[in-house]
C-alpha positions as a Markdown table, in Angstrom:
| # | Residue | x | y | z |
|---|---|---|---|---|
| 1 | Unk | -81.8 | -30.9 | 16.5 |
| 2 | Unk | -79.2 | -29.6 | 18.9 |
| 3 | Unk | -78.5 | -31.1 | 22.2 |
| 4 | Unk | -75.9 | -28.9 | 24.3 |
| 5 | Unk | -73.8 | -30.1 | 27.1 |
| 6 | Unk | -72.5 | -28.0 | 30.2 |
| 7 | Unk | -70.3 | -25.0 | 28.8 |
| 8 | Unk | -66.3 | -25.5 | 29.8 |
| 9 | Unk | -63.2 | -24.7 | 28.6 |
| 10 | Unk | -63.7 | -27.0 | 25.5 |
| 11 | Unk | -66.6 | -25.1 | 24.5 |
| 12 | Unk | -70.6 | -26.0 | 24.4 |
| 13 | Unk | -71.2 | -29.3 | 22.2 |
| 14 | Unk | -74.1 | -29.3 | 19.7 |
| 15 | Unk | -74.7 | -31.5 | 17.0 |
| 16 | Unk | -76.7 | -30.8 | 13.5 |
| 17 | Unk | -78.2 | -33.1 | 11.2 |
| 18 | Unk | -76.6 | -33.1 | 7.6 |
| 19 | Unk | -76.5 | -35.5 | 4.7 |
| 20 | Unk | -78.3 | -35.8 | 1.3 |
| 21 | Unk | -78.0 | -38.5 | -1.2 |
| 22 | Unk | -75.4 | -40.3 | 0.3 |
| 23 | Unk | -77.2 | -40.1 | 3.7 |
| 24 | Unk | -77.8 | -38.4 | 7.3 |
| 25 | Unk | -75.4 | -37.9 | 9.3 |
| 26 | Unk | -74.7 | -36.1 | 12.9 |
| 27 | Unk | -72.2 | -33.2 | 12.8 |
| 28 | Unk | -70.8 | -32.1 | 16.0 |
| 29 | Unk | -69.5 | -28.3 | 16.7 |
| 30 | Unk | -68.7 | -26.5 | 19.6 |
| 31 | Unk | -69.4 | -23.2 | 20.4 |
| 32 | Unk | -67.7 | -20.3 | 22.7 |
| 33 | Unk | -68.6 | -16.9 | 23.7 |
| 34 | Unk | -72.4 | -15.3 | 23.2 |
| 35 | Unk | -74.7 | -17.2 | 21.6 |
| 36 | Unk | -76.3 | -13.8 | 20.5 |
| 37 | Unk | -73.1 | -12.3 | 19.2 |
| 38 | Unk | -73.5 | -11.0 | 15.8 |
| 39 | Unk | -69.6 | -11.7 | 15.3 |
| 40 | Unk | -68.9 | -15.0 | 14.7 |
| 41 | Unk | -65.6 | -16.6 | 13.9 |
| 42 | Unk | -65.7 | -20.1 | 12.3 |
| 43 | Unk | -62.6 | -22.5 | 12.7 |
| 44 | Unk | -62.0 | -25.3 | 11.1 |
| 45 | Unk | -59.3 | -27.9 | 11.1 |
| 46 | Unk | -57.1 | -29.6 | 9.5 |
| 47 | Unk | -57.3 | -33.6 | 7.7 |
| 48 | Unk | -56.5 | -35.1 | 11.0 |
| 49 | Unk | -57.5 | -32.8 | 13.3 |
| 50 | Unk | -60.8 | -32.0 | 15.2 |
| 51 | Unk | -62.6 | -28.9 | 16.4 |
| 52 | Unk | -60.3 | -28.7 | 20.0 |
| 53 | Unk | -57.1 | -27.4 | 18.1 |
| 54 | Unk | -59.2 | -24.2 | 18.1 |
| 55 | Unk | -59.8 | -24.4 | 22.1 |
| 56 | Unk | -57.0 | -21.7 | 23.2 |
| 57 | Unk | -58.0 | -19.1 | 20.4 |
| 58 | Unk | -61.5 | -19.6 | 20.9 |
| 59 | Unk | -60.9 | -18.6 | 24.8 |
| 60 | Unk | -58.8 | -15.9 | 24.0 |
| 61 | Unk | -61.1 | -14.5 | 21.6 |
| 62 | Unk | -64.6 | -15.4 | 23.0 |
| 63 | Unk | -65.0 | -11.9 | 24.4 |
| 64 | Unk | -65.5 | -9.9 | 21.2 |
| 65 | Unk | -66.5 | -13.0 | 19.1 |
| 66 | Unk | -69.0 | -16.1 | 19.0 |
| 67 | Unk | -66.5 | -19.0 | 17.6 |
| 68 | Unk | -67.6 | -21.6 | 16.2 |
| 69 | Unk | -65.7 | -25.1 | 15.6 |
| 70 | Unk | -67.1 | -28.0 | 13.6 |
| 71 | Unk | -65.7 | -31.4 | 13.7 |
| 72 | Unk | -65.7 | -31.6 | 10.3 |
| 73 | Unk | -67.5 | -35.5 | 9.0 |
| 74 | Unk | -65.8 | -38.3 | 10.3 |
| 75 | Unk | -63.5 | -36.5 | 12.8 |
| 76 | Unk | -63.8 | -35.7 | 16.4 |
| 77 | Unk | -67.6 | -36.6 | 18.0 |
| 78 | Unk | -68.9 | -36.2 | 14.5 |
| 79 | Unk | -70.5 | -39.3 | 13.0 |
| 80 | Unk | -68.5 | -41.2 | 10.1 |
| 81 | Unk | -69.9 | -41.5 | 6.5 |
| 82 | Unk | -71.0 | -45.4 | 5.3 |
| 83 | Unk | -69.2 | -44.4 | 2.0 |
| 84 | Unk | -65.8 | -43.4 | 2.6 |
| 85 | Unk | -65.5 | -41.5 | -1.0 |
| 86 | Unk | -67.9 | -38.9 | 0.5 |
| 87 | Unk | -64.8 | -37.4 | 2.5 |
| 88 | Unk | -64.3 | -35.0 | 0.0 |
| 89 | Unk | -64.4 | -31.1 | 0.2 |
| 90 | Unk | -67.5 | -30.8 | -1.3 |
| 91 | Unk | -69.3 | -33.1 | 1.5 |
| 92 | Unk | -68.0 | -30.7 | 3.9 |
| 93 | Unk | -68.2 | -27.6 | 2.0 |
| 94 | Unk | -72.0 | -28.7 | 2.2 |
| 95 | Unk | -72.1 | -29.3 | 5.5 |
| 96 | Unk | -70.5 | -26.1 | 6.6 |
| 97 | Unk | -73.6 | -24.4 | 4.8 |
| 98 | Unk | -75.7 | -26.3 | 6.5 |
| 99 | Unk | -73.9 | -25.3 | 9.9 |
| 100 | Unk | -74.3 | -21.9 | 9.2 |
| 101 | Unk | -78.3 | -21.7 | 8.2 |
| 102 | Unk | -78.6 | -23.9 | 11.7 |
| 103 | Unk | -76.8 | -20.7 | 13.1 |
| 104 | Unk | -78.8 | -17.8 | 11.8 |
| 105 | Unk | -76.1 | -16.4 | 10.6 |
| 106 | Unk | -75.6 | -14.4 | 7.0 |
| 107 | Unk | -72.2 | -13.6 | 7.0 |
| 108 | Unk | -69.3 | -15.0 | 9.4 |
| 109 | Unk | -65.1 | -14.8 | 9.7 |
| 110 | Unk | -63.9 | -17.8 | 8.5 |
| 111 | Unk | -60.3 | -19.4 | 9.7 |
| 112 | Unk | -59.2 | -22.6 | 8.5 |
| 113 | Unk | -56.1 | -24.8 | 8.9 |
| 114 | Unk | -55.1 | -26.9 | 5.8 |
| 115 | Unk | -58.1 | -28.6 | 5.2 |
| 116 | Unk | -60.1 | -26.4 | 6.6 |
| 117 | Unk | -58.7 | -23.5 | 4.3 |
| 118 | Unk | -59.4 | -25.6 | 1.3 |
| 119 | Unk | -63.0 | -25.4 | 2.3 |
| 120 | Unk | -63.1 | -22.0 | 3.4 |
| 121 | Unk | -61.5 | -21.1 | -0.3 |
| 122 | Unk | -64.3 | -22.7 | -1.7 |
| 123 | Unk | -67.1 | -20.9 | -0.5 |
| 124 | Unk | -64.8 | -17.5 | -0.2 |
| 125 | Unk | -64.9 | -18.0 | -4.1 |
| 126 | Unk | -68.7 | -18.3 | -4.3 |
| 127 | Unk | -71.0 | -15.5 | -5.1 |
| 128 | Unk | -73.1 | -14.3 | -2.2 |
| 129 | Unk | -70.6 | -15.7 | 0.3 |
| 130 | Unk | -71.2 | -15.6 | 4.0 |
| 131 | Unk | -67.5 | -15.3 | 4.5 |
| 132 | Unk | -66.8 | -11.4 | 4.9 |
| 133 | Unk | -63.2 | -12.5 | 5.7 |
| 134 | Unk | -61.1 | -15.4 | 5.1 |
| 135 | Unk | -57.9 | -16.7 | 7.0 |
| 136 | Unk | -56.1 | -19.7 | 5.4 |
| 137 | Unk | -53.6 | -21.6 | 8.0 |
| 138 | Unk | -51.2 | -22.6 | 5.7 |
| 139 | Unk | -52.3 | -23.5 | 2.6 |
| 140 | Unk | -53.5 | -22.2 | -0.7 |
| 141 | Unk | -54.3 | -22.9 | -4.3 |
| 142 | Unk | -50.7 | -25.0 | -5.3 |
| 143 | Unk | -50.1 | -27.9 | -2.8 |
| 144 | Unk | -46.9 | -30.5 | -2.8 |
| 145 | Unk | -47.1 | -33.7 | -4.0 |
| 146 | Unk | -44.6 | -34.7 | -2.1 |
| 147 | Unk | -46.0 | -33.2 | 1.2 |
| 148 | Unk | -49.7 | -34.9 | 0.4 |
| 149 | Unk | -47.7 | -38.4 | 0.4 |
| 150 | Unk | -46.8 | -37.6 | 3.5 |
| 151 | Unk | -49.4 | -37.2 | 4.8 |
| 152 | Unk | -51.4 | -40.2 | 3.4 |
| 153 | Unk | -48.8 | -42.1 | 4.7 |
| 154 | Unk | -49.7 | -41.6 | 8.0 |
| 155 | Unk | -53.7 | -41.4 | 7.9 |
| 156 | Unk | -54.7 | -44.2 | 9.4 |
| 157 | Unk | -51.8 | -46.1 | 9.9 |
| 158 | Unk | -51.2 | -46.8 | 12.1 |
| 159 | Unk | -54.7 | -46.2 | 13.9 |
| 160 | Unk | -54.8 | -48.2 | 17.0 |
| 161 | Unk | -52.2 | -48.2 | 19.9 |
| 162 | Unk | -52.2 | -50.6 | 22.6 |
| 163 | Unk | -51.8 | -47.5 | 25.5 |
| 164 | Unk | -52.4 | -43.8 | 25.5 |
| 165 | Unk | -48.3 | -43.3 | 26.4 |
| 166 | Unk | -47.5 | -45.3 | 22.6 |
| 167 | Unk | -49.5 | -43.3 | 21.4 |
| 168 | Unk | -48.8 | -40.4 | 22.5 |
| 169 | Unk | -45.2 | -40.7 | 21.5 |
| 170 | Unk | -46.1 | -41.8 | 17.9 |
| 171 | Unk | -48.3 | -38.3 | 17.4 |
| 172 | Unk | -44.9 | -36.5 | 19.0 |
| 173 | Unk | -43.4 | -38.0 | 15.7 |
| 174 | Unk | -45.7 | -37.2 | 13.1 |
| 175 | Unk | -47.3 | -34.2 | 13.9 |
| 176 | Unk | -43.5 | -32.9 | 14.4 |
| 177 | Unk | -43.6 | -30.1 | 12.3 |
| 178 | Unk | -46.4 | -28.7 | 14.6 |
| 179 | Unk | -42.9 | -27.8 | 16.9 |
| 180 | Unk | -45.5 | -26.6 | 19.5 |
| 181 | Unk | -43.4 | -24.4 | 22.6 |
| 182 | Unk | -44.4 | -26.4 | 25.4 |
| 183 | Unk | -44.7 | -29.9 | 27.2 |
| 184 | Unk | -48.3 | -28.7 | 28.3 |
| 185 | Unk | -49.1 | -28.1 | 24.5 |
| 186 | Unk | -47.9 | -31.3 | 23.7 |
| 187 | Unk | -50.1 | -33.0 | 26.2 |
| 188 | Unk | -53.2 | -30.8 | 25.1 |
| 189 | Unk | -52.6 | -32.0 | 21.7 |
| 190 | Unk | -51.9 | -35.6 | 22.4 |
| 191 | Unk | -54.8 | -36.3 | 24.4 |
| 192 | Unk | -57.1 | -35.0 | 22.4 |
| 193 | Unk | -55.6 | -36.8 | 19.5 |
| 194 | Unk | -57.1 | -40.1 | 20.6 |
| 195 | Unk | -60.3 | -42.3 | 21.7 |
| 196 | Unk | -60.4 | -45.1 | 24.3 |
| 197 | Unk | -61.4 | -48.2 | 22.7 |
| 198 | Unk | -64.0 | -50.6 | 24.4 |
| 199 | Unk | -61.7 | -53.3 | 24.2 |
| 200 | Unk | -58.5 | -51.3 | 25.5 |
| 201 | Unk | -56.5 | -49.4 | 23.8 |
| 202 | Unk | -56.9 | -46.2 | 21.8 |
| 203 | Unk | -57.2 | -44.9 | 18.3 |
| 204 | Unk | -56.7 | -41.8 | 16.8 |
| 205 | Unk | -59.7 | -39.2 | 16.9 |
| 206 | Unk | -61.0 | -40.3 | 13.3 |
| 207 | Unk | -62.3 | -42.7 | 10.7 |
| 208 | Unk | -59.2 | -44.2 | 9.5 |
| 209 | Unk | -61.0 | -44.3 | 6.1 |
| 210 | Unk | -60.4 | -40.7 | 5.4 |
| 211 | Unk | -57.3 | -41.7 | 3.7 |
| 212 | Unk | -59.2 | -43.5 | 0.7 |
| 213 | Unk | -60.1 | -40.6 | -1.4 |
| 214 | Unk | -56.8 | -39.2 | -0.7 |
| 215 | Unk | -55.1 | -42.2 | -1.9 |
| 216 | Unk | -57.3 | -42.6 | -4.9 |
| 217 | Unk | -57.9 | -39.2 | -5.8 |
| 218 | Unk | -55.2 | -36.8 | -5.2 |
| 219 | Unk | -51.8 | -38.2 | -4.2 |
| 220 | Unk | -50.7 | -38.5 | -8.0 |
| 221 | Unk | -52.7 | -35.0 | -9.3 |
| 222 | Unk | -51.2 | -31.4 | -9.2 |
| 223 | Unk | -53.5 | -29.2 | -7.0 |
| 224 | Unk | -54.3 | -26.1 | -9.1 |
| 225 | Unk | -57.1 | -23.9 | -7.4 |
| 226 | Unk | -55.7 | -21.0 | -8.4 |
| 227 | Unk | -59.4 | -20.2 | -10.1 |
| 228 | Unk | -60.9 | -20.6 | -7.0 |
| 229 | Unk | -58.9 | -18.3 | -5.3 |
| 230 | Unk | -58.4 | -15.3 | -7.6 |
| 231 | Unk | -62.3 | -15.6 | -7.2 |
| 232 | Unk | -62.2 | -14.5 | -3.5 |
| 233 | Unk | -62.5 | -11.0 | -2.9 |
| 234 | Unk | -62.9 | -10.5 | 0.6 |
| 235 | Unk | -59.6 | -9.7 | 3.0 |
| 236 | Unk | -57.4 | -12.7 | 3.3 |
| 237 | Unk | -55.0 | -13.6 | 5.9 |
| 238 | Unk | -52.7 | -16.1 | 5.1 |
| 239 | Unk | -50.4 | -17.7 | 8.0 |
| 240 | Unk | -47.6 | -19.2 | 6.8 |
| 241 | Unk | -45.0 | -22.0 | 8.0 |
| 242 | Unk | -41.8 | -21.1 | 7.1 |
| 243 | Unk | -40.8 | -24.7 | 7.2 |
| 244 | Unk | -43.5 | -26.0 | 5.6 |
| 245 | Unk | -43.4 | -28.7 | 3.3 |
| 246 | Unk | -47.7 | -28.5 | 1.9 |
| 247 | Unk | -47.3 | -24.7 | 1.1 |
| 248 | Unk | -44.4 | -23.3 | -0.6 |
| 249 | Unk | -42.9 | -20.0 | 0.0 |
| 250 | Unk | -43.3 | -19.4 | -3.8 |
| 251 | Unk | -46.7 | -19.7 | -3.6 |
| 252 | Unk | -47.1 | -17.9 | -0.5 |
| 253 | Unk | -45.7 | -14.6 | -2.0 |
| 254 | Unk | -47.5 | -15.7 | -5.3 |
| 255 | Unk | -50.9 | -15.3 | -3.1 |
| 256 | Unk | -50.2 | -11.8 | -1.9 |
| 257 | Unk | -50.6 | -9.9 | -5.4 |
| 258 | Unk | -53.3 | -12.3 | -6.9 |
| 259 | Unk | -56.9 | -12.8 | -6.2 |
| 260 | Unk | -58.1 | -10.9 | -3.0 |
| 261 | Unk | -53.8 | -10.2 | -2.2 |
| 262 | Unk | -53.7 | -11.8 | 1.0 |
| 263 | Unk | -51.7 | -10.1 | 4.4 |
| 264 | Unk | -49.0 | -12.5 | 4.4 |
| 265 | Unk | -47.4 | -13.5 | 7.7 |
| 266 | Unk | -44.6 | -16.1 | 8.1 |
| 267 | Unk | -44.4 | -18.5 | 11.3 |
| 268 | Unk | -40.6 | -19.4 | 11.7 |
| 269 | Unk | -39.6 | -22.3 | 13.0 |
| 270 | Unk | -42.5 | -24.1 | 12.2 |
| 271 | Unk | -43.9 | -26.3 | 9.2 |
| 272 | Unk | -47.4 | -27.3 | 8.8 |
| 273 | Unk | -49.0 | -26.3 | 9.9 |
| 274 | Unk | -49.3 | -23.7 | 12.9 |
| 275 | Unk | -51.4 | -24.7 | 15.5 |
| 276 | Unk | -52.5 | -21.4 | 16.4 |
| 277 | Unk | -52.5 | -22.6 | 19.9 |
| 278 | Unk | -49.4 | -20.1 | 21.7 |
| 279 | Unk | -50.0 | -16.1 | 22.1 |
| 280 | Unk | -47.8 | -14.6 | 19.3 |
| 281 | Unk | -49.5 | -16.8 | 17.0 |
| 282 | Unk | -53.1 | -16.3 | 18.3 |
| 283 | Unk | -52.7 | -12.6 | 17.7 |
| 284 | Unk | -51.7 | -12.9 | 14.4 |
| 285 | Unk | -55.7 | -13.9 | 14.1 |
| 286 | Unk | -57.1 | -11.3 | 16.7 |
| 287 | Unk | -55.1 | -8.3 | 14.8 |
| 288 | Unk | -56.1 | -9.1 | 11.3 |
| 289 | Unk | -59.4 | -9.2 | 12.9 |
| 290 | Unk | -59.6 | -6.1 | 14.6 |
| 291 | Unk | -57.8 | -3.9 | 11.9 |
| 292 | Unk | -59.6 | -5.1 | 8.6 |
């Protein structure tokens, strides 16, 4: 069942029911542009993150294109799983399926950041994808150890901040490598970083429990999805961070003469990931778009 709200700037909220074994569960999305629009552009976000990263692009392009944004499980207004463990890429790989048949929809654009990517490269690889093309925000089949502690350092801990100006300055630190352009980016990002708690306060905008099957089953693992990519075959983008520290350059240039040989284009001055949030690098999405 969907319920919407009143369309903004952040996009019409829906939910859809999803689960299986492990249980049901409410996933929220939001949706821009023509509901009726055969061209639909699904985004989806990063470990952290939640589906309003995606607001500015999703403006930008809502004219030519109905975009889609899931909070993916356990993230944003979506509902958070009783069993931690199920935070995995297949859950949501899963989910995004489901998504898709609640929007009538046999083939769709998909762009994903980090995470998002990951689970975009899954289903890319898949015979009788919907994806007809594929845009990875920084990342691909080989990710860094190092960069993965990193980041499991900070999921979740802290979580909870005794005002919304501490914490704001604690996402400034972490999600550095972001280096967003402006003070008004900053502030988007921030605020819709974090939740109000009922008893004052606020915590960041997910289940802190994320972090477990990172901890338990990945931090001490080489990623190797190299089979899953050279599967793909539709045209790839890939956006790349020149600073980043999750995707190597290596790899980067590695990715442009395997598999489906993916348009490379390098951010500077930015790690990971890009926040596709300023102009220059929204239209590295609208012209891969429009030309392929």
């Amino acid at each position: 069942m969907t319920t919407p709200t009143t369309p903004t700037s952040q996009g019409q909220l829906h939910r859809v029911l999803c689960g299986g074994a492990l249980g049901l569960y409410q996933m929220a999305y939001r949706e821009w542009g023509d509901p009726n629009n055969p061209n639909v552009l699904v985004c989806v976000h990063g470990l952290t993150r939640n589906s309003l990263d995606f607001e500015r692009l999703a403006q930008s392009l809502s004219a030519k294109y109905r975009v889609i944004a899931p909070d993916v499980v356990g993230r944003g207004e979506s509902d958070f799983l009783q069993n931690p463990m199920a935070y995995n890429t297949v859950t949501y790989a899963a989910d995004m399926i489901t998504l898709l048949a609640k929007l009538g929809v046999e083939q769709v654009d998909w762009l994903g950041t980090s995470m998002g990517g990951l689970i975009g490269m899954m289903l890319a690889s898949q015979p009788k994808s919907p994806i007809r093309r594929l845009i990875l925000d920084d990342v691909g089949p080989t990710l860094s150890l190092d960069a993965l502690k990193r980041i499991a350092g900070y999921v979740g801990n802290p979580y909870e901040f005794a005002d919304l100006e501490t914490a704001r300055r604690y996402a400034r630190v972490v999600f550095a490598p972001f280096a967003l352009q402006s003070e008004a980016d900053w502030a988007w990002l921030c605020d819709s970083s974090f939740k109000p708690l009922p008893t004052g306060g606020y915590r960041f905008n997910y289940d802190q429990r994320i972090r477990e099957p990172l901890q338990q089953t990945y931090i001490d693992k080489p990623v190797d999805l190299w089979a899953l990519y050279d599967a793909v075959q539709c045209p790839t983008l890939l956006i790349h961070g020149a600073q980043s520290d999750l995707l190597s350059a290596e790899t980067a240039a590695e990715m442009t003469h395997r598999g489906p040989r993916a348009l490379l284009k390098t951010v500077e001055g930015v790690g990971h990931a890009p926040m596709l949030m300023s102009e220059d690098q929204i239209a590295l999405v609208r012209d891969f778009l429009e030309s392929h």
